[in-house]
C-alpha positions as a printed Julia matrix, in Angstrom:
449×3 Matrix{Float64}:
  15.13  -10.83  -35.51
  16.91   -7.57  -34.78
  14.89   -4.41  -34.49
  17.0    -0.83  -34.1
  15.81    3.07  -33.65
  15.35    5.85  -32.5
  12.58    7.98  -31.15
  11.81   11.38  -30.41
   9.33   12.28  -28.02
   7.7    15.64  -27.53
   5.38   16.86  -24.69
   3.66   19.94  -23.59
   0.73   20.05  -21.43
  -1.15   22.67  -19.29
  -3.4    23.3   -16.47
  -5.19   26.56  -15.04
  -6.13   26.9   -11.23
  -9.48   28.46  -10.67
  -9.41   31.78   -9.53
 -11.68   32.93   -6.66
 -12.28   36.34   -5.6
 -14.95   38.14   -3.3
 -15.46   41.75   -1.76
 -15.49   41.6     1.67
 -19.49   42.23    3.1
 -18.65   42.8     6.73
 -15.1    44.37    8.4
 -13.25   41.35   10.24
 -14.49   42.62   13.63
 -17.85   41.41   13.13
 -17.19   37.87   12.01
 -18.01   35.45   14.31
 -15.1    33.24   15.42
 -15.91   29.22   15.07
 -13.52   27.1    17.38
 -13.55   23.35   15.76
 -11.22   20.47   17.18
 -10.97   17.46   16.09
  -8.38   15.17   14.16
  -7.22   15.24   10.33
  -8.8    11.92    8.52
  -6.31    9.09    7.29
  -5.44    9.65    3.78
  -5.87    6.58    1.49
  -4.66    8.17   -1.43
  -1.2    10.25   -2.05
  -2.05   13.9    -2.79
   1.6    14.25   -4.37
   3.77   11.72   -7.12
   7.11   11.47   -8.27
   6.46    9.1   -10.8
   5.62   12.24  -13.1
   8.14   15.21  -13.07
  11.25   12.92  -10.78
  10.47   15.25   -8.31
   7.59   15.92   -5.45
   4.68   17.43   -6.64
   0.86   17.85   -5.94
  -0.67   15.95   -8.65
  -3.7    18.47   -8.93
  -0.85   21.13   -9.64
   0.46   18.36  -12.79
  -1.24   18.5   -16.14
  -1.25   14.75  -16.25
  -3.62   12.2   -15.02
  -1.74   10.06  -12.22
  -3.47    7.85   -9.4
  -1.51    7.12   -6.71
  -2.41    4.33   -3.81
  -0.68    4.6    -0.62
  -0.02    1.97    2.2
  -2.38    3.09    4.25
  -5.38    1.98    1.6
  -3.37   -1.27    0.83
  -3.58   -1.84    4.51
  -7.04   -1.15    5.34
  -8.34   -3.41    1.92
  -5.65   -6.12    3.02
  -4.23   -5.79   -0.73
  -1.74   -8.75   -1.27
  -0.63   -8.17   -5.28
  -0.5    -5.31   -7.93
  -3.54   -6.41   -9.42
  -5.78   -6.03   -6.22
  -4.52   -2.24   -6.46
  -7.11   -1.92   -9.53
 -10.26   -1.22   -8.59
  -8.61    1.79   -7.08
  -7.66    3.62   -9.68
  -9.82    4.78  -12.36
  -9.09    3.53  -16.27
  -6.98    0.72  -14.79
  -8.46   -2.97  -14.48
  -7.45   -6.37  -14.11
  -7.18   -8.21  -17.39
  -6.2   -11.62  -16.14
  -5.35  -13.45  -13.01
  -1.83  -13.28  -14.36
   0.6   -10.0   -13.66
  -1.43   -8.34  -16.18
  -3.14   -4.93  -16.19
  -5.21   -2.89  -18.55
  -5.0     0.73  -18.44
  -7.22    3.14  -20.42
  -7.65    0.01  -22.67
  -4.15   -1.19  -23.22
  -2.41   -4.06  -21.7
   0.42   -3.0   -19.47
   2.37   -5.86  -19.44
   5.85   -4.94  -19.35
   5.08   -1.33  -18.71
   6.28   -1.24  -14.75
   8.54    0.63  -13.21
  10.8    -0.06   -9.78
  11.35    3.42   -7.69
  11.12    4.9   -11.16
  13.48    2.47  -12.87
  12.43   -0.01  -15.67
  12.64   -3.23  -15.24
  11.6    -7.03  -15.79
   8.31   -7.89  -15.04
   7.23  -11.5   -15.07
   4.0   -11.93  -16.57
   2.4   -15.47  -15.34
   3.34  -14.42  -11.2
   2.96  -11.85   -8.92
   4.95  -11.09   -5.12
   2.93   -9.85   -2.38
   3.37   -6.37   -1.55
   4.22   -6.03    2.06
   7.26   -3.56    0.81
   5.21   -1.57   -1.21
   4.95    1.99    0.04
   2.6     3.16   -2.63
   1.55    2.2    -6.31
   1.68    5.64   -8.83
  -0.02    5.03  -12.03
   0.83    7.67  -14.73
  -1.9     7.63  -17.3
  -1.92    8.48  -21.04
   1.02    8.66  -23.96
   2.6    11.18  -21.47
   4.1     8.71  -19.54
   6.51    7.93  -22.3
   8.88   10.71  -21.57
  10.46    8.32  -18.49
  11.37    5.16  -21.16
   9.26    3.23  -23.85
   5.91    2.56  -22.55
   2.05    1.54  -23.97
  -0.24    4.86  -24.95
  -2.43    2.99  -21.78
   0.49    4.32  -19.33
   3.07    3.17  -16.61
   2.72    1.49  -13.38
   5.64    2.63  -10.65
   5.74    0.67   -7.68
   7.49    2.89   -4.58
   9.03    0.45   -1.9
   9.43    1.36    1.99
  12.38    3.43    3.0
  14.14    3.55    6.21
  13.03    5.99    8.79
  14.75    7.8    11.35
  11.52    7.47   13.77
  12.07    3.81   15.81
   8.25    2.1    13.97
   7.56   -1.76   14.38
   4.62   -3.48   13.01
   3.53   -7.42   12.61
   0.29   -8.77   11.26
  -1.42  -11.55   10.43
  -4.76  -12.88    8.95
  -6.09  -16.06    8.37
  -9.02  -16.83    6.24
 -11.06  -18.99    4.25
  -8.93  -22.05    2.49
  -6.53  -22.49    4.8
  -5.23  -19.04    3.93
  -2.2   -17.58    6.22
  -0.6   -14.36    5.55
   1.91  -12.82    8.09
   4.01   -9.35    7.6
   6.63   -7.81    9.48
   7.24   -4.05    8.95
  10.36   -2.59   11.13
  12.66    0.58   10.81
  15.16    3.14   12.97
  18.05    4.67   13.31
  21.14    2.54   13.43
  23.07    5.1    15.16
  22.64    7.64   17.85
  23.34   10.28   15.02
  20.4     9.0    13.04
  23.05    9.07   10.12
  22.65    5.58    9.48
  18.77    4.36    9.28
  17.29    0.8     8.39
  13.88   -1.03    7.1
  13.12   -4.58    6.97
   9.76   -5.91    6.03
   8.78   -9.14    5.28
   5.87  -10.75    3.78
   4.77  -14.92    4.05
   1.59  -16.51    2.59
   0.6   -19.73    2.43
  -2.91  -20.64    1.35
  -4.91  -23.27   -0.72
  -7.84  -22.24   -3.15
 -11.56  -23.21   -4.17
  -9.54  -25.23   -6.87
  -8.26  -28.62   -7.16
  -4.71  -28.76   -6.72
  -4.45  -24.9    -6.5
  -2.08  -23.06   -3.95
   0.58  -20.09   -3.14
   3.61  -20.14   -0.97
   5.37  -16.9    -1.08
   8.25  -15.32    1.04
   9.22  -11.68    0.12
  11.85  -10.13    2.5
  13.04   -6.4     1.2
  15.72   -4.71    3.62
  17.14   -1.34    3.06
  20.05    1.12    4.46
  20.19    4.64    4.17
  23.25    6.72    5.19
  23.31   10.09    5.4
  27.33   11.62    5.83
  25.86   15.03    5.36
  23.48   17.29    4.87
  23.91   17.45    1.24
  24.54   13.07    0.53
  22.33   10.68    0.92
  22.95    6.76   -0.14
  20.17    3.99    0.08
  21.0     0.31   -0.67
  17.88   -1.75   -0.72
  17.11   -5.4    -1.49
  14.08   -7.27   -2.32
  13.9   -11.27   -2.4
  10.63  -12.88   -3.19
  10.15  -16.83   -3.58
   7.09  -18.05   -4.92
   5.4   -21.47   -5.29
   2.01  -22.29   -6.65
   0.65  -23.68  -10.01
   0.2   -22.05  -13.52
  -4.16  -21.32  -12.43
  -5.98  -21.74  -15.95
  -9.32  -21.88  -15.1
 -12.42  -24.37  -14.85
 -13.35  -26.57  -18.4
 -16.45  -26.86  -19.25
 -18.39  -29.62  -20.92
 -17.95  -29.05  -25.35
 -20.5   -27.01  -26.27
 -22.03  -25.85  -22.94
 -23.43  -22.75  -22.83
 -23.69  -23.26  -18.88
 -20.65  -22.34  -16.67
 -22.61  -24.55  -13.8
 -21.98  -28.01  -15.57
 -18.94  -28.54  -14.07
 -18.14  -27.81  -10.33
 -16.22  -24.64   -9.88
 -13.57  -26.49   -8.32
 -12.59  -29.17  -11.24
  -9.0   -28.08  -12.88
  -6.73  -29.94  -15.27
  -4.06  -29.1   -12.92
  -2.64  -32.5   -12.11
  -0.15  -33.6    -8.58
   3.34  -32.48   -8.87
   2.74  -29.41  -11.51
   4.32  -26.46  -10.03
   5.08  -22.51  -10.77
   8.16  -21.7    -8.66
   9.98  -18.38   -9.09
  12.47  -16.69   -7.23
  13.74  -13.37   -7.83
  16.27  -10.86   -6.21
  16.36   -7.34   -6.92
  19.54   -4.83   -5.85
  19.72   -1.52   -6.02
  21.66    1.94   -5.02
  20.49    5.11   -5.03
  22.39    8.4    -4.23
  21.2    11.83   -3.75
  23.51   14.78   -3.47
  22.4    18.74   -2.8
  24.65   21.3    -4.33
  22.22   24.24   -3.11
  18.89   24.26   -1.85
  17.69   24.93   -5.89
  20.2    21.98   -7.22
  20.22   18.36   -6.38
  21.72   15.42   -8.6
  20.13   11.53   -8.42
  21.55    8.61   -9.77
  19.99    5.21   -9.2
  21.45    1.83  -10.04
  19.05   -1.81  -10.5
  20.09   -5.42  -11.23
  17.27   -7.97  -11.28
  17.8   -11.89  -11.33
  14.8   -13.9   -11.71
  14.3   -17.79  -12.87
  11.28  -19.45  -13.05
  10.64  -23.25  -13.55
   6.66  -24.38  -14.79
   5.31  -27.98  -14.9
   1.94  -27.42  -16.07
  -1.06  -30.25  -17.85
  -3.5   -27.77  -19.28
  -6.78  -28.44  -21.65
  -5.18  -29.43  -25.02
  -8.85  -30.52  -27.27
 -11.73  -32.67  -26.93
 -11.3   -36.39  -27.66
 -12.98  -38.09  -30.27
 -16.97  -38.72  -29.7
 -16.84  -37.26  -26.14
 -17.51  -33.79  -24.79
 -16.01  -34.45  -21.28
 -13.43  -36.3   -22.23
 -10.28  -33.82  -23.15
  -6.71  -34.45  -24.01
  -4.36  -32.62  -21.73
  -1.24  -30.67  -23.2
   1.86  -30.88  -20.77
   4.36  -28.2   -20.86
   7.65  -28.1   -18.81
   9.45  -24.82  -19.04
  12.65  -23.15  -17.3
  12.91  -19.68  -17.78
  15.5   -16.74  -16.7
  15.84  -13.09  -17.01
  18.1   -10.51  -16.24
  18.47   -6.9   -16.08
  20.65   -3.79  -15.37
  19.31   -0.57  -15.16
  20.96    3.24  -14.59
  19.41    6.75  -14.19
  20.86    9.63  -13.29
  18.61   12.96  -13.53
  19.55   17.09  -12.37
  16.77   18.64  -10.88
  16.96   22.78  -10.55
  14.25   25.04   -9.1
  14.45   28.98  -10.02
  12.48   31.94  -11.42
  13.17   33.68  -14.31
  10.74   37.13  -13.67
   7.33   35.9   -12.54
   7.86   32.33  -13.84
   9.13   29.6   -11.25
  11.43   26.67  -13.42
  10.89   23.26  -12.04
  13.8    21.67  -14.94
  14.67   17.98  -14.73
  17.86   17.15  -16.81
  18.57   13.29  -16.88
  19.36    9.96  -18.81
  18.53    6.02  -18.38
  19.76    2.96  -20.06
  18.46   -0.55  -19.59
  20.17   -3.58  -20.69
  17.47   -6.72  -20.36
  17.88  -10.03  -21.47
  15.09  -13.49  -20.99
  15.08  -17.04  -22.17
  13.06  -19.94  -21.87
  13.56  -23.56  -23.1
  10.29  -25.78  -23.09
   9.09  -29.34  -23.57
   5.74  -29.91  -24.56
   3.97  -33.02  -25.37
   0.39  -31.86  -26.99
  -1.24  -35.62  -26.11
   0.4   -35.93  -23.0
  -3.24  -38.38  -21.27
  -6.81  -37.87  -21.27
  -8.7   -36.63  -18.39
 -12.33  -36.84  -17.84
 -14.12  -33.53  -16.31
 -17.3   -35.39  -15.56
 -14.72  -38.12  -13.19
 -11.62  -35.76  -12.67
  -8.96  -38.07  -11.42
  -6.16  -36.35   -9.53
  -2.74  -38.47   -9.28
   1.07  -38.09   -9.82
   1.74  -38.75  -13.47
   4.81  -40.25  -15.25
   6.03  -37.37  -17.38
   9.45  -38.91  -18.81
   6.62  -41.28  -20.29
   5.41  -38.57  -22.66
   6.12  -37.83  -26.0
   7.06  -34.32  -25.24
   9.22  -32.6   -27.7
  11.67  -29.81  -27.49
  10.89  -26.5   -28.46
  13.13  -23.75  -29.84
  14.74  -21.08  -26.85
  12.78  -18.36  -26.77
  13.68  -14.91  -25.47
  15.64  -11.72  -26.55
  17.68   -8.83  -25.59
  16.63   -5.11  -25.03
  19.4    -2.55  -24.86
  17.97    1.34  -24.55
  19.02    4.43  -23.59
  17.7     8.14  -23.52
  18.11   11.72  -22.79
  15.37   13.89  -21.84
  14.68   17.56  -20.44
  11.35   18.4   -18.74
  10.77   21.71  -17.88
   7.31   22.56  -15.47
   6.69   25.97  -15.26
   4.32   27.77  -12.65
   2.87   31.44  -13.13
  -0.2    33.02  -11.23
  -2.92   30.16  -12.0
  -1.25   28.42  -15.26
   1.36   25.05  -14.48
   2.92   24.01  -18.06
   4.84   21.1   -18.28
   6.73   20.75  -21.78
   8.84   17.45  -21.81
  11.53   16.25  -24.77
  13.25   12.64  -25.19
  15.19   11.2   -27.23
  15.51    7.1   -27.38
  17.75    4.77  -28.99
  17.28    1.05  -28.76
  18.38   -2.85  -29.96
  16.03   -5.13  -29.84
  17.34   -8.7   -30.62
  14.66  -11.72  -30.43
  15.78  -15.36  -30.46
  13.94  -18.7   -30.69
  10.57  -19.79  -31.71
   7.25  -19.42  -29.65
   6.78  -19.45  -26.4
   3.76  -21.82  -25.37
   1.11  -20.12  -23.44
């Protein structure tokens, strides 16, 4: 099925700084003079974004509704995925265990962004975050003016970049469940000149769970380059490979019927010896910034994203006949892979025409996305008792497993927008137009979830 179009998006929003005035009661001679030292608190949340305008701002100075989480906060709460980000940041949740967010009420599941670029985001698994250098989430319908996206809003993940100051970091933690986590965080100048800088950080966990047969093994290693020729040219190169083990986590059955979720011990599964989630991903990009003037700058950004992902998985299928413990497990054995190229390239000029400063972003993006899976599944594949869970290393060629049709599909989309934010006395206005074309080509039958 073959979906083409074209959309046109328009934008304007507003916002008004308070004014506050006072006449003075007493001349300046007679005011007391108040000596205070002391230290500036950590900041756990970013009081700017670039997610919104593709260029630094305050976001109380934005008519848009953006949270931002910083690496600090992601230190401090020991926040391994995207979904642990959540509970700090208003209208956003956690919808599943999966990589799966709700925000203001709509699922965001493909709605993610990489350093402002769209890309492929794999829904059943998520990569720790030890890279991460803050999470921006722009709320609301106006987040559509960067690429297609839900009315809930985006999620742009911002990675580490290299810095000319010599920083080294390692931790570690170890917790309950034979849980292990260790990341490395290191960057400097290559060069006496500091016109060549690097980052490397790396992330490892390895840790079992409250469930049977439940676990996560996870490497993530993201370096990055950044030379700088001139004053006026910057290039960054950055990598990020994660490789992920663990199982496809459903959930604990329950008996037929039960109104009770303390039946069965929180620790049964159906997951069964030898079922696996593996994925492995790699991520390249370059980005180049050049300055014609202090007022003009130009940025264009290129992504390619490989990921494959293999899933042996025995789930709950249905209740046998005259039992309610007694269920018949469904086994599916998928390969999926997915690919993706991305380009952006944006103009950014700052200038006043009478009182009114011009903050104008100029720029275009094209993605070109493509996924498949191919799947056996075998919807009797052995029974399994939840009352007497038995946990052993099945035959699977002995199944009756079937092949289903590929599934997957092609995205190909481009756009042009302009986005003008302009600032006078106490009023910001940010009016935004886009234009999108895309091809949307789905293949194959359904994908078993």
């Amino acid at each position: 099925m073959q979906f083409v179009g074209k959309r046109v998006l328009i934008l304007v929003s507003c916002i008004a700084a308070p004014a506050w005035s006072a006449e003075q009661s007493v001349a300046n001679e007679d005011i007391e003079v108040i000596e205070v030292l002391g230290r500036d608190s950590e900041k756990n949340f970013a009081t700017y974004t670039y997610s919104a305008t593709k260029t630094a701002a305050d976001v109380l100075d934005l008519p848009q509704s953006i949270s931002a989480v910083t690496k600090e906060l992601i230190k401090q709460q020991g926040l391994m995925r995207l979904n642990d980000v959540t509970p700090f940041v208003s209208g956003a949740s956690e919808f599943s265990v999966y990589n799966d967010i709700t925000i203001r009420g709509f699922r965001s599941q493909d709605d993610r962004r990489l350093n402002g670029m769209r890309t492929y985001n794999d829904f059943w698994s998520q990569t720790t975050i030890a890279h991460v250098e803050r999470v921006e989430v722009v709320k609301g319908p106006a987040s559509a003016i960067f690429g297609d996206a839900s009315p809930g809003g985006v999620i742009n993940t911002v990675t580490k970049k290299p810095l000319a100051t010599s920083r080294h970091e390692l931790s570690a933690r170890v917790g309950s469940y034979q849980e292990k986590y260790v990341a490395l965080d290191t960057t400097g100048a290559i060069n006496a000149s500091e016109s060549a800088l690097y980052r490397l950080n790396v992330g490892y966990e390895d840790s079992d769970s409250f469930r049977n047969q439940a676990f996560n093994k996870g490497l993530l290693v993201s370096p990055s380059v950044t030379f700088i020729p001139s004053d006026t040219l910057k290039l960054n190169l950055e990598l990020v490979y994660s490789d992920s083990e663990g199982i496809l986590e459903r959930g604990q059955p329950n008996i037929r019927g039960s109104q009770r979720l303390g039946t069965i011990p929180i620790e049964v599964s159906a997951t069964q010896p030898g079922d696996k989630l593996d994925t492995e991903s790699l991520i390249s990009s370059l980005a180049v910034d050049y300055r014609f003037s202090d007022a003009w700058w130009l940025a264009v950004q290129y992504m390619h994203q490989n990921s494959d992902q293999d899933l042996v998985e025995h789930g709950i299928g249905n209740y046998a006949d005259n039992s309610d413990s007694i269920v018949n497990l469904r086994y599916i054995e998928r390969a999926s892979e997915a690919q993706s190229d991305s380009f952006s390239s944006y103009l950014n000029g700052n200038f006043y025409l009478g009182d009114i400063e011009h903050n104008v972003v100029i720029g275009y993006d094209y993605i070109d996305r493509f996924r498949e899976s191919s799947q056996r599944v075998a919807n009797d594949a052995m029974q399994f008792d939840i009352l007497n869970p038995e946990y052993k290393r099945r035959d699977t060629d002995s199944y009756n497993a079937t092949q289903r049709p590929v599934f997957g599909g092609n995205l190909q989309s481009e756009g042009i927008y302009i986005q003008d934010r302009m600032v006078f006395g106490q009023w910001s206005v940010l009016a935004s137009l886009r234009e999108e074309s895309f091809d949307l080509d789905n293949t194959g039958g359904v994908l078993e979830r």
